[in-house]
N, C-alpha and C positions, 0 to 999 in steps of 0.2 A: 417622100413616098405618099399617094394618096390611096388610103385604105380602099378595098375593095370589097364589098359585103357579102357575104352567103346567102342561099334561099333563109335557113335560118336565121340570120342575122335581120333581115327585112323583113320576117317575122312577126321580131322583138317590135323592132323599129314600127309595124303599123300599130303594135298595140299601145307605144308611148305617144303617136302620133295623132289617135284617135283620142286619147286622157286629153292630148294638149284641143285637140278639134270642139270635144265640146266642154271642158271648161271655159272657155275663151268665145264660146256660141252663147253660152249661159252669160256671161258677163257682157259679153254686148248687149244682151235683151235688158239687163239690168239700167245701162248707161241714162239719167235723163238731169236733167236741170233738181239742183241740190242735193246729189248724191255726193258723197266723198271718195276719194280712190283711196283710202287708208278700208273703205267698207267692200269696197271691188279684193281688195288684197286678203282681207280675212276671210272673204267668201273663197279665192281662190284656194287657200291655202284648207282650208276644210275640204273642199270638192279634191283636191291633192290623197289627202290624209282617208276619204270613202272609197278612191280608189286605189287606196295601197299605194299612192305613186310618191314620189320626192319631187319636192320643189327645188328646179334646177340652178335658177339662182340665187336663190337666201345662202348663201355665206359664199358663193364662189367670187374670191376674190376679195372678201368680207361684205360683197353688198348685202344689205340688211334686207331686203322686204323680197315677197314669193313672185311678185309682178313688177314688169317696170311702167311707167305712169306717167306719160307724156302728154300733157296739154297745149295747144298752141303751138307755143315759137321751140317749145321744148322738144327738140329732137328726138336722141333716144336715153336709155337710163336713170329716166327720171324716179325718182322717190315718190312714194303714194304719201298722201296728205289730210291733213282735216278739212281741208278748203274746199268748199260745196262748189260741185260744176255750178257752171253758167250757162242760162240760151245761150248758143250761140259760136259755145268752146265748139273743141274739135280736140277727141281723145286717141293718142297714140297707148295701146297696151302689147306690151311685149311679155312673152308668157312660155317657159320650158318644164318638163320634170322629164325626173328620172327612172323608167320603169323594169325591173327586171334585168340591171345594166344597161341598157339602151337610151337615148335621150329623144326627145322629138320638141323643136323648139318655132313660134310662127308667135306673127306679130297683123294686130287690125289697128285701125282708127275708124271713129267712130265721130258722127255727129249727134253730139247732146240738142237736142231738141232742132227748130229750124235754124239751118246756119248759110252765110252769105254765100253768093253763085261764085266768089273765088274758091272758097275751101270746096266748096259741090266740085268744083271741074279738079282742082288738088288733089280731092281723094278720088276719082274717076281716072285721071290720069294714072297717078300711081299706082292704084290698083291693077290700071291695065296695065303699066306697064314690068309689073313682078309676071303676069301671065306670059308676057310676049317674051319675057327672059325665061321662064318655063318651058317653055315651046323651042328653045334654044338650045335642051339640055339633051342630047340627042346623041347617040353613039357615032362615033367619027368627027363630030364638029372637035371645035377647039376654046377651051375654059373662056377664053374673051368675049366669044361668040354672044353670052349669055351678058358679060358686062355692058355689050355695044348693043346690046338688046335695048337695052334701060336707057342708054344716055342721049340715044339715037331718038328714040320715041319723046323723051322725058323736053330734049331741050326742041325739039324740033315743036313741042305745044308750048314753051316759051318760060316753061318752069324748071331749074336749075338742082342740080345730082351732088349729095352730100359724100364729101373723097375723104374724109378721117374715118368713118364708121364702115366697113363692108360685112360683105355675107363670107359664108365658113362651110367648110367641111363638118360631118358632124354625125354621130354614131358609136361608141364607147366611149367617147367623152364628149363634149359639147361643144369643144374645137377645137376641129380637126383641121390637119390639111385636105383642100389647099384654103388660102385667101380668093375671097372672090369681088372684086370692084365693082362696083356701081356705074362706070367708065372705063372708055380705052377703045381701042380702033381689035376691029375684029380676025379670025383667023389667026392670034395668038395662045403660046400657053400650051399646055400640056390637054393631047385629045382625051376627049370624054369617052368614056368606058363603062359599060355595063355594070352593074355595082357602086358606084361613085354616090355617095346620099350627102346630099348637098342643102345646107340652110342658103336660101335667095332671099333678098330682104331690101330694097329699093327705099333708099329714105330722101325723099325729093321736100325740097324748097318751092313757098310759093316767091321766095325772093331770091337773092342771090344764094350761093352755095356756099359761102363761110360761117363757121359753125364755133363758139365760145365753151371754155368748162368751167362748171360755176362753182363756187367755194368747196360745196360737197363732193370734190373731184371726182363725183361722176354722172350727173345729170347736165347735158349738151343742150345747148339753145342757140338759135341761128343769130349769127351777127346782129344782123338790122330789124331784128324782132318780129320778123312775120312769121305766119305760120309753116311746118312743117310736117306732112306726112311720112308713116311707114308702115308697110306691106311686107310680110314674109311667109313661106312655106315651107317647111320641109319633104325634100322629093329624093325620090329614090332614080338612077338612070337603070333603064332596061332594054332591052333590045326590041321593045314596042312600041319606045317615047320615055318621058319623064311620069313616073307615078308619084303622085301629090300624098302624101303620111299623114302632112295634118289637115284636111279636110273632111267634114263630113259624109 
């Protein structure tokens, strides 16, 4: 069963949505050449604690830190670090809380200072293409609809769709059903409905699409060591389109 949310329920849901919008606005302005993501994560977790929110994943699961802190090749759930950015990185932060019961969970990448026209078109790409899977989220269509959004745009500009990690259901707890792929041929799956609040999260390769788990069984890094972006929102479906939670 995939939950269905109430006027009230979506509510809740924009006001965790908006905690997640601008903490995560503020921490990109922070981003530049010799910051630490161990300083992004304690920043985060203060801006948590002003707005009365919970940090969605410090212990879920037992991951440690309030953010996850992706550089490079490092996909998603990466561990924040002492290690000063570089010109040149390219920062994945994944970032939820918990507010008033409700969750609102979205993910950027960021370029720490000027970085090469591969990672430029990497994150352009995938940024558009979490939108073009928004725009998919639409009452009557069908849950695939939204994953052949992604794989469709993503591989047709020549950069490859990460199949271990997908997007989620999400709303009384942080996932929900259903599962939502990054891939798949469209017109499958169970149709979309009004109420459906859906985490979309497109985590695209600028190489191939196999992806490694490294000692700390939970930080992902792409095979062949290039880099990786990801993009995600939390949206709510309504009967006027897809309305975005975590945005400004």
């Amino acid at each position: 069963m995939i939950p269905l949310k109430s006027p009230q329920d979506l509510a809740g849901m924009r006001r965790s949505g908006q905690v997640v919008a601008e903490v995560l606005a503020l921490l990109k302005e922070m981003v530049r050449p010799g910051l630490t993501t161990l300083e992004l994560d304690r920043v985060a977790e203060r801006e948590c604690k002003k707005r009365k929110a919970r940090p969605a994943f410090k212990g879920y699961g037992g991951f440690p830190f309030t953010i996850c802190a992706s550089p490079n090749d490092k996909v998603v759930h990466g561990f924040p670090t002492a290690d000063p950015l570089v010109e040149g990185d390219i920062l994945s932060v994944d970032f939820g809380v918990e507010l008033d019961g409700f969750y609102g969970d979205a993910a950027i990448t960021v370029a720490v200072g000027s970085i090469d026209p591969h990672r430029v078109r990497l994150l352009q790409v995938t940024e558009k293409s979490l939108e073009l899977a928004i725009a998919q989220a639409r009452v009557g269509g069908r849950l695939s609809d939204i994953s052949h959004a992604v794989q469709d745009f993503v591989e047709g500009q020549g950069f490859s769709v990460v199949r271990e990690f997908v997007g989620h259901g999400i709303g009384r707890q942080l996932h929900e059903s259903p599962q939502l792929p990054n891939f798949g041929p469209p017109g499958q799956g169970p149709r979309i409905k009004a109420g459906m609040t859906l985490a979309i999260e497109p985590m695209i390769n600028l190489g191939g699409p196999g992806v490694k788990l490294l000692a700390d069984g939970w930080t992902a890094v792409t095979a062949d060591g290039l880099p990786s972006a990801h993009f995600e929102h939390t949206v709510a479906v309504t009967e006027n389109g897809a309305e975005i939670l975590t945005r400004l």
